[in-house]
N, C-alpha and C positions, 0 to 999 in steps of 0.2 A: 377615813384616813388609814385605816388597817391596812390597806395595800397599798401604802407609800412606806418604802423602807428607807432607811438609813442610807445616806448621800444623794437623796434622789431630790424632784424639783416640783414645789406645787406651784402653782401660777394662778393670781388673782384678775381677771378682766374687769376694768372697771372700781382700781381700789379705791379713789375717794379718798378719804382722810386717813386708811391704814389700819382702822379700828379692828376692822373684821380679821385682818388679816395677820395681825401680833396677837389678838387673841391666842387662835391656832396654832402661829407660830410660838407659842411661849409651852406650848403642849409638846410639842417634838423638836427640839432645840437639833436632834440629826439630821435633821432635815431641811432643803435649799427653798426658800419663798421667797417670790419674786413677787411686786405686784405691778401693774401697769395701768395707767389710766392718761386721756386726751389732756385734761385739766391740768397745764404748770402748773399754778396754784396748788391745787389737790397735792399731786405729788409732793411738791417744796414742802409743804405741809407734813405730808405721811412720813417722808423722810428724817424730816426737823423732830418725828415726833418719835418714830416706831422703829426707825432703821436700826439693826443690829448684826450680828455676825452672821445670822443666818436668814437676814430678812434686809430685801434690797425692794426698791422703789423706781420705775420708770418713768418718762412720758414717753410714751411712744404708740405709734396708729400701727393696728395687730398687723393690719393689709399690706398697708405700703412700706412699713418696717419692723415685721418680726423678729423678736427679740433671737439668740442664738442660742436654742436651748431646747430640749424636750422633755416635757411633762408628764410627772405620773399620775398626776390626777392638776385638771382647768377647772377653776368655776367660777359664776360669774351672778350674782344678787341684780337681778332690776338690770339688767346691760343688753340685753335683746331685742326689745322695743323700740330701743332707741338708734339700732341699727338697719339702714335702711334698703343693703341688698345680703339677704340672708347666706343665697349661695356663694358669695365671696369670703364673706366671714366663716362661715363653718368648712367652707376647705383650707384659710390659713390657722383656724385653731387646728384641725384635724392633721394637719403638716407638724403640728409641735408636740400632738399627744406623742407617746413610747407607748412600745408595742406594751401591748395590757392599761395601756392609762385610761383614766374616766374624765369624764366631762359633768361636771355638775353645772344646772343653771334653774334658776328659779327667778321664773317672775310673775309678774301681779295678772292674778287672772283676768280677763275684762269680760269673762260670764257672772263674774259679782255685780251688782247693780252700784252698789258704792265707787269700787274700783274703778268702773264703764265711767259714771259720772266724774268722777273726781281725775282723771286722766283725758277727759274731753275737756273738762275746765282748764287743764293745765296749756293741751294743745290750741285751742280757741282764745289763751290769753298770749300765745306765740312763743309758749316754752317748748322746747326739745321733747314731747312725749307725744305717745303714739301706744296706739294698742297694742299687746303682743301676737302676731300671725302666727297661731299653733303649728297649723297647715304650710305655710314656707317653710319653717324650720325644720320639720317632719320632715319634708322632702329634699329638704338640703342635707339633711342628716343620713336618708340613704343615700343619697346620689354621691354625697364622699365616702359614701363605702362603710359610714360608722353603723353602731348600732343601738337603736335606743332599746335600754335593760326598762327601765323603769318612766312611767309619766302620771304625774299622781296629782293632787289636790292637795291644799295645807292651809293652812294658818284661819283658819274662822273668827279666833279674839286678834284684834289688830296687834301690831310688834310693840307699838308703843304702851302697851296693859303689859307694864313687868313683872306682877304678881297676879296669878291665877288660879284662884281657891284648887284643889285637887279634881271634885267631882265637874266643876267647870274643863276643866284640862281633859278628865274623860270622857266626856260630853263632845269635847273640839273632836277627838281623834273619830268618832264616829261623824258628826255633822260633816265634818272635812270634805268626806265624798261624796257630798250631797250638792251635785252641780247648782252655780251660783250662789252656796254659800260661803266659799272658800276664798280667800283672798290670791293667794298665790297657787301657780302652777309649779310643778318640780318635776325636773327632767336628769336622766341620768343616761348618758351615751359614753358606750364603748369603743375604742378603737378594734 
């Protein structure tokens, strides 16, 4: 968030219940948060909960109703996956970054064996989930002219262990880059 200054817009894809996104937003009060997500519900919710002076709540589809506004830093938790033509979504995210904004997106690796498994049981019970396609997004990501800065591995203790002894913690940051033992991927693209 270093390179979001004062008056400018971050944008959540995918906020859910808003959690994530008042977090942050309570860290830089100068600063405009939007978040967006498909789910009325969700949003009624994020808004009912989190909404404030500098934190507004959408529903709205990126594609076919992009919100009016461009972003100095997008990102997006677990939203990738569940998108089903890459190239149309990263050229309307890419249309909202500002010149210098970043794209953060991180989702669940499916070179984890856990991950693989537990997101084929979701798909196979007729939930909305799907593996994340590294390789479409990659090439959606140059073909809009963006640039991916960074694509890394993360998370080896699951989100839900909210306390993580120290040498455990230093232990993850190493393990982390050890394909398939990582839970989530992390991606950072430039405009």
């Amino acid at each position: 968030m270093a390179h979001v200054g004062a008056g400018e817009v971050v944008l959540e894809l995918g906020s859910g219940s808003g959690d994530v996104l008042a977090g942050v937003a309570r860290e830089r009060p100068d600063v405009r948060f939007v978040g967006i997500d498909l789910d009325q519900a969700m949003v009624e919710y994020a808004a009912a909960t989190h909404a404030g002076p500098n934190v507004t709540f959408e529903r709205r589809d990126l594609v076919t109703a992009p919100p009016e506004l461009r972003a100095k830093l997008v990102f997006g938790i677990d939203v990738l996956h569940h998108v089903p033509r890459a190239e149309t979504f990263v050229a309307a995210v890419a249309r909202l970054l500002a010149a210098g904004g970043r794209w953060l997106a991180i989702e669940p690796d499916s070179r984890n064996p856990y991950i693989w498994l537990h997101q084929e049981q979701m798909r196979r019970a007729g939930l909305d989930e799907h593996h994340f396609r590294r390789g479409a997004f990659e090439r959606a990501w140059e073909a809009s002219g963006l640039e991916l800065v960074e694509r890394r591995t993360a998370f080896v203790v699951p989100g839900a262990v909210q306390r993580v002894p120290g040498l455990v913690a230093r232990a993850e940051r190493l393990l982390e880059r050890v394909p398939g033992l990582a839970g989530s991927v992390v991606y950072v693209v430039a405009a």
